[in-house]
N, C-alpha and C positions, 0 to 999 in steps of 0.2 A: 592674861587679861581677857575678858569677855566682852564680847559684839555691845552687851548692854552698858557697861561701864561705856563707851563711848556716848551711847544716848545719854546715858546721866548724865555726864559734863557736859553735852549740849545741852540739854533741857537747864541745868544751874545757869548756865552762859545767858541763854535767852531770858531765863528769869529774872536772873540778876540777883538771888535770892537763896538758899538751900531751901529755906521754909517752902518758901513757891512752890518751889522745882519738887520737892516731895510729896506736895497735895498733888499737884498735878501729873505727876507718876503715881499717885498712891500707894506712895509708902511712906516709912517714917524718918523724920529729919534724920534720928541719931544714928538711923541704916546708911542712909543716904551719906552722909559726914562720915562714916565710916567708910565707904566706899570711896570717895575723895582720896581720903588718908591711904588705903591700901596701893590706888594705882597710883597718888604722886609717892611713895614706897618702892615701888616696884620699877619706877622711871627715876627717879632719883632728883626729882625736879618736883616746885609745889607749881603748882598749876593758876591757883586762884587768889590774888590780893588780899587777905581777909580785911587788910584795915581799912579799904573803903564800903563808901556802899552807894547803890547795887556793887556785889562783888565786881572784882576786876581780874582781867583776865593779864598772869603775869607773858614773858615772851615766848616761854615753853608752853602756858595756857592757848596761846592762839595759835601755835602751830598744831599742840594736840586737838584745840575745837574745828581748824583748816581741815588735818588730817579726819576726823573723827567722821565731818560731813561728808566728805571725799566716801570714806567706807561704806557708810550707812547709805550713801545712794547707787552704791553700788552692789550691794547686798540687797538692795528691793530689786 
């Protein structure tokens, strides 16, 4: 897993949105949605509610966005 895949799932969190979240990373939804898929893959857990909207963050989604901020403030 990489430092940036945690900013992504925070940035979709706050967005609420993938579309959002990849204009405002500038990059492209289907990269972005693809990175989704690879680290809930790699954890074995989906992270993000797709059937509502604004997405919803599942139980393992809010401990990876807890965790995710935890790291990222601690890496600045």
């Amino acid at each position: 897993m990489e430092i940036r895949h945690f900013h992504y799932i925070r940035t979709i969190y706050e967005m609420g949105s993938i579309s959002r979240a990849a204009e405002k990373l500038y990059i492209s939804q289907p990269s972005l949605s693809q990175c989704i898929k690879k680290v809930e893959t790699e954890l074995g857990v989906r992270l993000f509610d797709r059937s509502q909207t604004p997405l919803a963050l599942t139980t393992a989604g809010e401990i990876y966005v807890r965790q995710a901020k935890e790291i990222l403030r601690i890496r600045q």
